[in-house]
C-alpha positions in Angstrom: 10.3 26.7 39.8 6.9 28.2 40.0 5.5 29.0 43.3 2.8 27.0 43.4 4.7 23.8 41.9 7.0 24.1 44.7 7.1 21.3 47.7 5.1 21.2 50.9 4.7 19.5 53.9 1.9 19.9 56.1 1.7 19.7 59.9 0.2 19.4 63.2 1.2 21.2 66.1 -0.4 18.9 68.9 -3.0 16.0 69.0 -5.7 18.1 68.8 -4.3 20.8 66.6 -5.9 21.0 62.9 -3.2 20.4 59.9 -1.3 23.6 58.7 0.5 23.4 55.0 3.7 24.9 54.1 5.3 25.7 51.7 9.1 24.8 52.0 11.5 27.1 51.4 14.1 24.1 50.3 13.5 20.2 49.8 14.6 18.1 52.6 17.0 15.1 51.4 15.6 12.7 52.5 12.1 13.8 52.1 10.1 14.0 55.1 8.1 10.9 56.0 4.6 11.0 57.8 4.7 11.4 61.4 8.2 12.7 61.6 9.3 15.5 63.9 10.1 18.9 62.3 10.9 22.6 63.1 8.8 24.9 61.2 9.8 28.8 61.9 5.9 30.2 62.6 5.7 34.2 63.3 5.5 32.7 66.9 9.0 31.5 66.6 10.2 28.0 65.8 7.3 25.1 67.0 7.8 21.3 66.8 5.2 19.5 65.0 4.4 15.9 63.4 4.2 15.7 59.4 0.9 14.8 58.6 -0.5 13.7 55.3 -0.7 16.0 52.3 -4.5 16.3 51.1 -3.8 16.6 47.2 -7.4 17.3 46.4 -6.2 20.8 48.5 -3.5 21.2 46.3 -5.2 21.0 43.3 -7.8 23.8 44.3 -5.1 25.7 45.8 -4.4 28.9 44.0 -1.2 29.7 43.1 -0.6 32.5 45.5 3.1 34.7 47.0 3.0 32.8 50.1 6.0 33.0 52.0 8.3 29.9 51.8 9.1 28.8 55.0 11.9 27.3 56.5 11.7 23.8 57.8 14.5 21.4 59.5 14.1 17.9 61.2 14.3 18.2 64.9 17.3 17.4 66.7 17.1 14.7 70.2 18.0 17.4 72.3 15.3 19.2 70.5 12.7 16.6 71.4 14.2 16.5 74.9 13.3 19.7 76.3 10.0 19.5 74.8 9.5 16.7 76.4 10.5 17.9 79.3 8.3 20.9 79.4 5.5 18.9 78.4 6.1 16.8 81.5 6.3 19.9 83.7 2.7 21.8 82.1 1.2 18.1 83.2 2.1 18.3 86.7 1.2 22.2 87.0 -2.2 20.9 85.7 -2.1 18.0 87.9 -1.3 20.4 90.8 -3.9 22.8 89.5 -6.6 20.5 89.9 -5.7 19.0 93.0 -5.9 22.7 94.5 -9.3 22.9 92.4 -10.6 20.0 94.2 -9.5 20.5 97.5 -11.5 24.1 97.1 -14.5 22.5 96.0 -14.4 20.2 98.7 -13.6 23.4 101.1 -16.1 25.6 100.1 -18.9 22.2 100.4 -17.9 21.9 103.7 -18.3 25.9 104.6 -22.1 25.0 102.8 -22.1 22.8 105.4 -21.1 24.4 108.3 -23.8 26.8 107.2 -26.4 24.2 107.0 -26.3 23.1 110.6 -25.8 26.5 112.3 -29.3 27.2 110.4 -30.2 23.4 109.7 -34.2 24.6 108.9 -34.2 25.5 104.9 -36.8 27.7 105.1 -35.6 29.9 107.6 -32.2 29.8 105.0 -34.1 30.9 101.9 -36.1 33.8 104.2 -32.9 35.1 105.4 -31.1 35.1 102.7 -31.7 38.3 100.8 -31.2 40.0 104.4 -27.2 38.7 104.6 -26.9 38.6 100.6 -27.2 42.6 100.5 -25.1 43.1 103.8 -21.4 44.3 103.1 -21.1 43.5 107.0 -22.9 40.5 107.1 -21.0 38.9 103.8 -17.7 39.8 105.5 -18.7 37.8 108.6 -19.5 34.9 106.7 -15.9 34.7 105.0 -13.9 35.3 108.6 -16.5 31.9 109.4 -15.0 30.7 106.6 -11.3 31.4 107.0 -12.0 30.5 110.6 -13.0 27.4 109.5 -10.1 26.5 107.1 -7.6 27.6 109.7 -9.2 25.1 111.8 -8.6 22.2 108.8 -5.3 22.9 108.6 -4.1 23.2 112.1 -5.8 19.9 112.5 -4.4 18.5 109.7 -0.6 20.0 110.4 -1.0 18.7 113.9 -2.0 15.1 112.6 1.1 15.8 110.2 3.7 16.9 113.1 2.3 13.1 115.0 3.3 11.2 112.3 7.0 12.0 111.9 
């Protein structure tokens, strides 16, 4: 069988992942079906992706070339399982991660804040500021203000915490 009249499958990786072709190092009985779950060894080790639709206007411009056959399996539940799983667990990190990302956003508007009303006069702000912005002394007092601050937050909240239990 030539090389370029051998089978291939092509794939997608993840939802927004572009389609990758392969060139199978054996024919799968029964042939692969769109949308199916398969194990494709990549030079990144083995990755699960989704058949996708073979463009045959690609094959037919395709030059026959010595690309690599590759080997290919369908996946196995235990397989899907622990991908599943992992998926599940890189949403909650990212959940968690922008929680925290929040919660700073909404720490570091109130330290604007607290700024804001020990100076509340704007003007006097913007005059000052290239005076403090310069200052390794001055810049360092601002973030024990800070930290000050946040300590404050959470003693309240841990106290609020301790009253509810």
């Amino acid at each position: 069988m030539e090389p370029h009249a051998r089978p291939r499958v092509s794939v997608r990786f993840g939802p927004a992942g572009r389609t990758q072709t392969f060139l199978l190092a054996e024919p799968l009985e029964p042939r692969l079906r769109i949308g199916e779950s398969v194990v494709i060894q990549t030079p990144d080790g083995p990755s699960i992706g989704q058949v996708h639709p073979h463009p045959e206007a690609l094959e037919a411009r395709r030059k026959p070339a010595a690309e690599p056959a590759v080997p290919v399996r369908r996946v196995t539940a235990a397989e899907l399982a622990e991908r599943f799983k992992r998926d599940q667990r890189e949403r909650e990190g990212r959940a968690y991660a922008m929680d925290r990302i929040r919660a700073h956003k909404l720490a570091m508007k109130l330290s604007r804040k607290v700024v804001g009303l020990t100076q509340p006069d704007g003007e006097i702000r913007t005059k000052l500021r290239p005076a403090y912005s310069e200052d390794a002394n001055s810049l360092i007092a601002t973030s024990q203000v800070v930290a000050t601050n946040f300590q404050t937050v959470a003693a309240a909240n841990n106290y609020w915490r301790g009253t509810d239990s």
